[in-house]
N, C-alpha and C positions, 0 to 999 in steps of 0.2 A: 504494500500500500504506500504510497505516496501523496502528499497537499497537493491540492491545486495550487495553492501560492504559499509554500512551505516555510518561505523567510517569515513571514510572516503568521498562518495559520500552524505550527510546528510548537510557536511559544504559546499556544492559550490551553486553558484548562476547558474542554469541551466536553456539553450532555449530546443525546441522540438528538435532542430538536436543532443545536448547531450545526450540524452537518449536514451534509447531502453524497449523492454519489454523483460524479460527472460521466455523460453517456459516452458511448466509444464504437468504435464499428464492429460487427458482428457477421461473420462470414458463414455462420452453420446454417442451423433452418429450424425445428421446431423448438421449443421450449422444452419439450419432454424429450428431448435430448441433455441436459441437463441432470449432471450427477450429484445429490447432496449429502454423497455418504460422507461422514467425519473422518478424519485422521490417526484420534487419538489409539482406537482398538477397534477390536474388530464387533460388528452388531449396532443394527441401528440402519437407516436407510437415508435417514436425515438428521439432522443437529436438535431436533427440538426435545429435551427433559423438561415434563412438569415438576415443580419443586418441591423442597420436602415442606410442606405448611402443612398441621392439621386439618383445615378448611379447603384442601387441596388435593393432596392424593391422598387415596386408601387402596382399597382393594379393587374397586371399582374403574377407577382413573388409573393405575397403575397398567391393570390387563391392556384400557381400551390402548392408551397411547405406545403399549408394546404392539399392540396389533396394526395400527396407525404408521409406525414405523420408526418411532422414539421409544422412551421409556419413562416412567414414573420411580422417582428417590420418596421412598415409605421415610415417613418424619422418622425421627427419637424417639420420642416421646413412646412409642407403643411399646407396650409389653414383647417379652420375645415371642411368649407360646399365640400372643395374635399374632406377628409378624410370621410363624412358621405356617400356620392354617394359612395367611392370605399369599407367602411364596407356595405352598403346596397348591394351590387352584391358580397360582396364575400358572405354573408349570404345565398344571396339568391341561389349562384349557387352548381351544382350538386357535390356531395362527389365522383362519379368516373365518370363520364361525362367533357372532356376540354369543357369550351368556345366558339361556333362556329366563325367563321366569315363571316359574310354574307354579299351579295351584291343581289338587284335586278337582272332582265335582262339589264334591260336598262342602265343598269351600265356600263361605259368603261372598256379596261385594265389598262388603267392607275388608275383610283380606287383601282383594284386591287390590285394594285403595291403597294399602300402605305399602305396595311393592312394585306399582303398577311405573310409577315416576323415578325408582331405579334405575331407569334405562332410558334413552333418547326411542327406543323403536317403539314406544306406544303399545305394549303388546305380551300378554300374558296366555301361556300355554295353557290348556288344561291337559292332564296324562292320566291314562291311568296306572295301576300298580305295578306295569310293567315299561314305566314312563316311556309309552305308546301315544301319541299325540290323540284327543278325544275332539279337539275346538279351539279355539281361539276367543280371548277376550279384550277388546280396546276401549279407551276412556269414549267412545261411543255409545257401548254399552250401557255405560253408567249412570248417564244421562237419567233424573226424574225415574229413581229407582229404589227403591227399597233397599237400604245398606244389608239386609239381613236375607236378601234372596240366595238361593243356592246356585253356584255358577254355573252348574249340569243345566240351569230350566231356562236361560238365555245366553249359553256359548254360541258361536256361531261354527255348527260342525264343519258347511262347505269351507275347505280351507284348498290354498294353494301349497303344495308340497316340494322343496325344495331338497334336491338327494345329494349326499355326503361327493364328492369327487367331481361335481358341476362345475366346468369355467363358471368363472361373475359373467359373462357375457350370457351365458346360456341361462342362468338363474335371473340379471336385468330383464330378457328379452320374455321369461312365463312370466312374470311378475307385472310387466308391463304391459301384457296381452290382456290379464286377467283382470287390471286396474288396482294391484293390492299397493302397499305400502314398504311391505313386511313379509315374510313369508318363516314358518318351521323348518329345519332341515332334518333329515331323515338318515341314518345310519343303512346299513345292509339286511337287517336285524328289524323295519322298521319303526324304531328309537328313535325320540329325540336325542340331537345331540350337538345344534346351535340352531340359529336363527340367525339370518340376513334381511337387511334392508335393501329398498330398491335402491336409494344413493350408497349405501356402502357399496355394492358392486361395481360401481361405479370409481368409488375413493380408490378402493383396493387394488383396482389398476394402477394408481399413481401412487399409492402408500404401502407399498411392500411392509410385511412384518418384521418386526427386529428379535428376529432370533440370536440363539447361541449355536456352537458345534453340534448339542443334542436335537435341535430343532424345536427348544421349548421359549415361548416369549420373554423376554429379557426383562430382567427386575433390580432393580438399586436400593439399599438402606442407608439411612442418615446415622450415625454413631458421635455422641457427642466427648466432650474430650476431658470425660469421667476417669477415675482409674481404675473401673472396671471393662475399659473400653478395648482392650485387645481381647480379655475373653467373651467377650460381645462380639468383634465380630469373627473370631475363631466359629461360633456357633454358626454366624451368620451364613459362612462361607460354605461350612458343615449342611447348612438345608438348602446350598445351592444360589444364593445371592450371588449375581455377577457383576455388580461395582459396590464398592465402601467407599459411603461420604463422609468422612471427617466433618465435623460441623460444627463451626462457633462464630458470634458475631464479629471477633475480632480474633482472627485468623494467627496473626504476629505475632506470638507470647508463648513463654516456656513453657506452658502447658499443654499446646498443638503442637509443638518442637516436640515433646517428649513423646505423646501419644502418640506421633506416626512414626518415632523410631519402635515404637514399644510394638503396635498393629502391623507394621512389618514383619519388626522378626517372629512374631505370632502365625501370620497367616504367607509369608515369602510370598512371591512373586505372583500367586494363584488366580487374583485377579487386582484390580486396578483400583489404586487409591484415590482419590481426589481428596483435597482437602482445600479447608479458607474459612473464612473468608479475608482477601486482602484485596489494597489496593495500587501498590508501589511495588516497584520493580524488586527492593532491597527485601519484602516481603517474600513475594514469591522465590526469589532464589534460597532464602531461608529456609523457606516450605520444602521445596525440591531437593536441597541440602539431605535433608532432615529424611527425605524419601519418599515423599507424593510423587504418584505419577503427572497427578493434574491440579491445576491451581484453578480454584472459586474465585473470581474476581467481583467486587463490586463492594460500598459499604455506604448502602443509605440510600439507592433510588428506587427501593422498593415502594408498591402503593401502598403497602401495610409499617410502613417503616416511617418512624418520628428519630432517629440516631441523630440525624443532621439535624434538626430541630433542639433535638435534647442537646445534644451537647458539642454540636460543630465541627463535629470529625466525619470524613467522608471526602470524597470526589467526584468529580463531574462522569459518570457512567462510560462513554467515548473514551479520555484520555485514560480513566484507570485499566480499561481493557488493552488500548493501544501499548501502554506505559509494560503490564504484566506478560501480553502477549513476545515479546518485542525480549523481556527478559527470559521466559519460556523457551524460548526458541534457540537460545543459544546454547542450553544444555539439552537440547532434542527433548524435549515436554511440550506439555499443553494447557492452554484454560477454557476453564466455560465462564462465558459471560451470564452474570444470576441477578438476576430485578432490573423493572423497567420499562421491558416489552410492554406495548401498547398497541404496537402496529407491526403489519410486516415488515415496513421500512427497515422497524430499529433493530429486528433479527441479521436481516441483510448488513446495514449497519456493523454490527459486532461481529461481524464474519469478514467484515473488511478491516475491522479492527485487530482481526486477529484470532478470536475465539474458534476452537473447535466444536462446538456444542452452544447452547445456548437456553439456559432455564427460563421458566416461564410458570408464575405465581397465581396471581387473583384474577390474569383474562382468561385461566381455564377455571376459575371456581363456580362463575357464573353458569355450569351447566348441569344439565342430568345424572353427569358419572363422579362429579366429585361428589366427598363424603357431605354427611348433613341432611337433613330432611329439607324439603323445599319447603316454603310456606312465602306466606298472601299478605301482602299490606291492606289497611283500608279502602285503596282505589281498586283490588283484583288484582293486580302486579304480582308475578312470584319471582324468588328469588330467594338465595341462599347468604350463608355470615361468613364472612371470613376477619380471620385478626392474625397480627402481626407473632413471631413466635420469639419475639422478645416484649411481647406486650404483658401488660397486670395477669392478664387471664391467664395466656402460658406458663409462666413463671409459675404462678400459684400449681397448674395442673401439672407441671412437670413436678414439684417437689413434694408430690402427695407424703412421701412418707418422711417428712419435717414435721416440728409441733407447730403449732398456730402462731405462735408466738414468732418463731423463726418464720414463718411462711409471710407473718407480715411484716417483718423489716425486709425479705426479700421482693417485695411485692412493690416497697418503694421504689426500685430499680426498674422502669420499666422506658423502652424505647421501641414500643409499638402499638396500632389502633388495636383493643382490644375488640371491639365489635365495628362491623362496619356492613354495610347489606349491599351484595353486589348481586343485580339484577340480572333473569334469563331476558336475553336478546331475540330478537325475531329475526332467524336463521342464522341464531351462532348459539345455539341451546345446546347442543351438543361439540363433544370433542373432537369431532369428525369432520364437523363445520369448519371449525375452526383450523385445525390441521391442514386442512384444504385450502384456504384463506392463505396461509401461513405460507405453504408451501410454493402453492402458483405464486405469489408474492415475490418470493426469493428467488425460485426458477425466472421469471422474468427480470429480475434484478439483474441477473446474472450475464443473460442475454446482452440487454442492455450496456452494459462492459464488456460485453465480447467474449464470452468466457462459459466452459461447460462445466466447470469442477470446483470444488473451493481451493483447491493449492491454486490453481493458476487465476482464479478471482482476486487472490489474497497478496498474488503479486502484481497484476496489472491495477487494482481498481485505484480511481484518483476519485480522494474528497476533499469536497471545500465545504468552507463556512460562511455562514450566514447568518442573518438578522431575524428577530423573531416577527418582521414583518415578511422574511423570506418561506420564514416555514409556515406560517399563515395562509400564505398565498397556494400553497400546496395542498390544503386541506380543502375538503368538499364542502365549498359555500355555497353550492346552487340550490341545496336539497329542499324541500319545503318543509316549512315550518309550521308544527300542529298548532 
């Protein structure tokens, strides 16, 4: 990467809305010629991790965005024996098959109800005891209904039947004949044993799974920098986890230094560290010293984050990636750039900055897969909480087994929103959406520089800077307003 006028835009401390990328000429032909597999190791199709935030991934969000063709980092905060149930089902489940959700007949609506909004595909199985598909249930059903009916007396049996080893082309084209939405898939046996949307079939042509060697979807845990944190993730590595994130708000201190010599020599080289968070060069080399494979960049532009507020420490998002990347690189390492994302620009952005990967917090909470139950404001609006994991709420949840007393002098420490309500959007409700969004986004970014791959983006592309009347101008002011 190079400035557009480097004497000068080289000295400033810059966010994503300072910058731009300048266009360049482009001699290939489609966009989906465009490779965004990452650098640092191997799995993954693209750079996008959701982050480890409670209000973020669980087990839900983890599967979809391994299928998607990223992966989900499960917070800290979880117990192990959850964390080994939610790695044992994402192992086990299908690399283009969602999830189903199922109910008996004798299941009410009200069951339904509370399982039905799990999932973006609108769509509840019925099986019976030899989970044989009997019908199908969508929030259509529901509609001016008795919460206490039995699902057997209004499923809908005619169903479209979608069989285990179909191209997506062949499953889009019944689907879209028969006018469904959604459809069951069908094992050999015929068992359910997922469920496809008509636009997944569609995604999944451009969002390859991120598997491992086994062929099972790929999974990441957060390990905080405890000093029980090497036999934490010795376990982790033990139920098959294939990255370890080292995790603390402030990356640069003896306590990270020690805990990634100590989870090294614990777990050798079996799978890939990252740790952080920092956001100077003198950090990350520290870090990597120390034995990270990968360095967490960023400290403070998260949406859930008051640090720079609280207490003035932090950098402009842009230079601390450019800054870490730049030190990265000379010892053959890598970073992910973590908070900030807003748009695809500012993915594009960090990949010209440098980052191999690229985290992504509260614009994926707002959907069906991350954890939390949905619910309704006063106007009908739904939408889900998310908070910061340095906020009042964290703190307190993370140190359940502290006295009260302790819990609230630590409770004064806090440098993040602890509640905040981030809204489902209208066609970006799902992960899938958004992934899509994200992707075409950067695939054309790419174009546009002339470039199929990220090494060779990461060396041609030229950014300049500009005025926050420059990046205004760039935003869609045509739209109408309600």
């Amino acid at each position: 990467m190079r400035f557009f006028h480097p004497e000068h835009d080289s000295q400033l401390e810059l966010s994503l809305e300072d910058v731009f990328i300048v266009p360049d000429y482009y001699d290939g032909g489609s966009r989906l010629d465009v490779d965004l597999t990452p650098m640092d190791f191997p799995g993954g199709a693209h750079p996008i991790v959701s982050a480890n935030m409670n209000g973020v991934t669980g087990k839900r969000m983890a599967e979809t965005m391994a299928r998607y063709g990223g992966f989900g980092v499960l917070p800290q905060d979880m117990e192990l024996d959850t964390v080994e149930r939610i790695v044992k089902h994402i192992k086990s489940a299908d690399p283009q098959f969602d999830t189903p959700l199922v109910v008996t007949p004798e299941a009410t609506l009200r069951d339904v109800q509370g399982i039905i909004r799990k999932r973006a595909h609108d769509m509840v199985v019925v099986v019976d005891k030899e989970n044989r598909p009997l019908g199908v249930v969508t929030q259509a059903d529901l509609r001016d209904r008795d919460q206490y009916t039995k699902v057997g007396r209004l499923m809908s049996k005619e169903m479209v039947k979608l069989r285990r080893g179909m191209s997506n082309q062949e499953a889009f084209t019944l689907m879209h004949q028969n006018r469904v939405k959604a459809a069951p898939v069908l094992d050999d046996d015929d068992k359910l044993c997922g469920l496809l949307t008509r636009d997944d079939a569609v995604r999944l042509e451009l969002l390859k799974p991120a598997v491992n060697t086994r062929g099972e979807l790929m999974v990441a845990v957060a390990v905080g920098i405890s000093q029980g944190a090497a036999d934490t993730a010795t376990a982790l590595v033990e139920m098959g986890v294939d990255v370890i994130v080292l995790d603390t708000a402030h990356g640069y201190q003896k306590r990270m230094l020690e805990t990634i010599q100590n989870v090294r020599k614990a777990i050798g080289s079996s799978v890939p560290i990252v740790a952080g968070n920092v956001c100077t060069a003198e950090g990350t080399k520290a870090l990597i010293d120390a034995g990270a494979d990968i360095i967490k960049v960023n400290v403070g532009p998260g949406a859930m984050c008051t640090t720079r507020m609280q207490t003035g420490v932090g950098r402009p998002s842009f230079s601390s990636v450019l800054a870490c990347a730049n030190e990265a690189k000379q010892h053959g390492c890598h970073v992910w750039a973590d908070g900030g994302v807003r748009h695809p620009r500012d993915v594009a952005l960090y990949l010209a900055a440098g980052a191999s990967r690229v985290m992504i917090g509260t614009m994926l909470c707002g959907t069906y897969e991350s954890p939390g139950d949905i619910k309704e404001d006063p106007e009908g609006f739904l939408y889900k909480e998310n908070y910061g994991m340095a906020s009042a709420r964290a703190v307190l949840e993370r140190n359940t087994a502290l006295t009260a007393f302790e819990k609230a002098k630590k409770g004064f420490f806090r440098e993040g929103i602890s509640s905040s309500r981030i809204y489902l959007q209208e066609h970006r409700e799902s992960v899938g959406e958004i992934m899509i969004e994200i992707i075409t986004g950067v695939q054309s970014s790419f174009t546009y520089v002339g470039t199929t791959d990220i090494p060779s983006f990461q060396e041609k592309v030229i950014v300049g800077v500009q005025t926050q009347a420059g990046f205004g101008e760039g935003t869609a002011h045509g739209r109408i307003r309600k």
